[in-house]
C-alpha positions as CSV (number, residue, x, y, z in Angstrom):
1,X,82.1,119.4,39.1
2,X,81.9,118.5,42.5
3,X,84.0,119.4,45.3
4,X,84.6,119.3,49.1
5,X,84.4,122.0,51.2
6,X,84.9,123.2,54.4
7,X,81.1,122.9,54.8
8,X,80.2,120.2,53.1
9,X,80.6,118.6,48.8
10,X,79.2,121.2,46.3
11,X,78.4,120.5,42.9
12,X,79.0,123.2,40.6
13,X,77.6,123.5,37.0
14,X,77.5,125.7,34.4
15,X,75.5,129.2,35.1
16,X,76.3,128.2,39.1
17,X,76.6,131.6,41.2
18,X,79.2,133.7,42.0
19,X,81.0,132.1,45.1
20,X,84.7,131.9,47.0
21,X,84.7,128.9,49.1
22,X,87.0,127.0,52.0
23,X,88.1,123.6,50.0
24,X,88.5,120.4,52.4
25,X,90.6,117.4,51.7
26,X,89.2,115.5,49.2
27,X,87.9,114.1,46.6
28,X,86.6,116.2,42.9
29,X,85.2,115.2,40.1
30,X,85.2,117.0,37.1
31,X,82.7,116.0,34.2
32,X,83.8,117.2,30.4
33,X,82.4,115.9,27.8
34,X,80.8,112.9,29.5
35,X,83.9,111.8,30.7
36,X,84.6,111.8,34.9
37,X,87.7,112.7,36.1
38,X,88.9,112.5,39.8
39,X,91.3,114.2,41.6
40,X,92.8,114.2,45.2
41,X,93.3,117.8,46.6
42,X,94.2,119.1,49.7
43,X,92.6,122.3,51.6
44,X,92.8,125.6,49.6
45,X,90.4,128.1,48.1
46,X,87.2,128.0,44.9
47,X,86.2,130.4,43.4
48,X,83.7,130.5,40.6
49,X,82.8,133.7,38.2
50,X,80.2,132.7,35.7
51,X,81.4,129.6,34.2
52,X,84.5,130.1,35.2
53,X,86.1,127.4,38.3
54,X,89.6,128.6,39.7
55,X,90.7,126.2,42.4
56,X,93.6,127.2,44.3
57,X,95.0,124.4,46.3
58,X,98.2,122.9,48.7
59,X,98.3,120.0,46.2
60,X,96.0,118.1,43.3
61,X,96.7,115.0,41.7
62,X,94.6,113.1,39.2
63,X,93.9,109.6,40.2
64,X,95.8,108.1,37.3
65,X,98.8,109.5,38.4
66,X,98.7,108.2,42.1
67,X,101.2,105.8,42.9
68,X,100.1,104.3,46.2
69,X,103.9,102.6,46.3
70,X,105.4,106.3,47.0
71,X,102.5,108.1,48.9
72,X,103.4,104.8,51.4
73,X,106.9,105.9,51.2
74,X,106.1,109.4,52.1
75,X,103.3,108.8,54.5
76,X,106.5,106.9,56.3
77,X,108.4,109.3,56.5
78,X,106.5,112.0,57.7
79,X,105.0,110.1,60.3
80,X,108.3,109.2,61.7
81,X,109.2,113.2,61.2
82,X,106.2,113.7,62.8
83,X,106.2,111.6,66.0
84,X,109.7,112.3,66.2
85,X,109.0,116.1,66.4
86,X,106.9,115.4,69.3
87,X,107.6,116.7,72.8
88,X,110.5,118.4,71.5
89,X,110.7,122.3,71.7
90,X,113.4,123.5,69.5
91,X,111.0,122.3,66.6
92,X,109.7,124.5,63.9
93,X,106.0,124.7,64.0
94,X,106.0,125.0,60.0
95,X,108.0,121.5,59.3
96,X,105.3,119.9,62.0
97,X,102.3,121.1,60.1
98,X,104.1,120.1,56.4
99,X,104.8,116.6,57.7
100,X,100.9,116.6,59.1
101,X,99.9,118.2,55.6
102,X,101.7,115.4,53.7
103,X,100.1,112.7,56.1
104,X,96.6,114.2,55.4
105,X,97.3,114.7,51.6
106,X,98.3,110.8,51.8
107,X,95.0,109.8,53.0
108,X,93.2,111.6,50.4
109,X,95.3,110.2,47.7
110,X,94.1,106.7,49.1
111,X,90.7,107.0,49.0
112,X,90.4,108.2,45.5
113,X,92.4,105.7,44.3
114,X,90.6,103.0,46.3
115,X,87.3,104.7,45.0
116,X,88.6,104.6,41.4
117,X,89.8,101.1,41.7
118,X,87.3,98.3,42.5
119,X,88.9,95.4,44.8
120,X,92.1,97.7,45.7
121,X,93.0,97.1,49.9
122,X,95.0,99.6,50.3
């Protein structure tokens, strides 16, 4: 498995240490069984205990199940909620940074699917 954190990608095997870390934005893979998996997460939390890897996350999708057509669609919006909230006061700090957490969780979904899919231009 390999991960981003806040410091940096860590790659995690079996009989890895103990360790709780900061997850970035990003990009895992997971290898079982010779097969590689990828997922798009957003920031959140590792922890690993032996050979066990609990990742505790905002929000994860596998790259299969990324449909570029509705992260546009919600990038959209929360971009318009986003610049829209700008400059105004009565605005709830907490809606700004979901719309700003859905914008960054948007870009991550793009470039795993653009990694995962030769010739893609989105």
């Amino acid at each position: 498995m390999t991960l981003p954190t806040a410091l940096g990608s860590i790659g995690i095997l079996p009989g890895h240490q103990p360790i709780t870390a900061i997850i970035a934005a990003g990009e895992v893979l997971v290898t079982l069984d010779g097969k590689v998996s990828r997922l798009a997460i957003d920031r959140g939390f590792v922890r690993v205990v032996a050979d066990k890897v609990s990742v505790v996350t905002e929000a994860a999708i596998d790259e299969a199940k990324i449909d570029l057509k509705a992260v546009e669609t919600a990038e959209a919006r929360a971009r318009e909620a986003v610049e829209a909230a700008r400059g105004q006061k009565d605005v709830d700090p907490a809606e700004t940074e979901k719309m700003e957490q859905i914008l960054r969780f948007a870009a991550v979904q793009r470039l795993v699917k653009g990694r995962s899919s030769p010739g893609m231009s989105e």
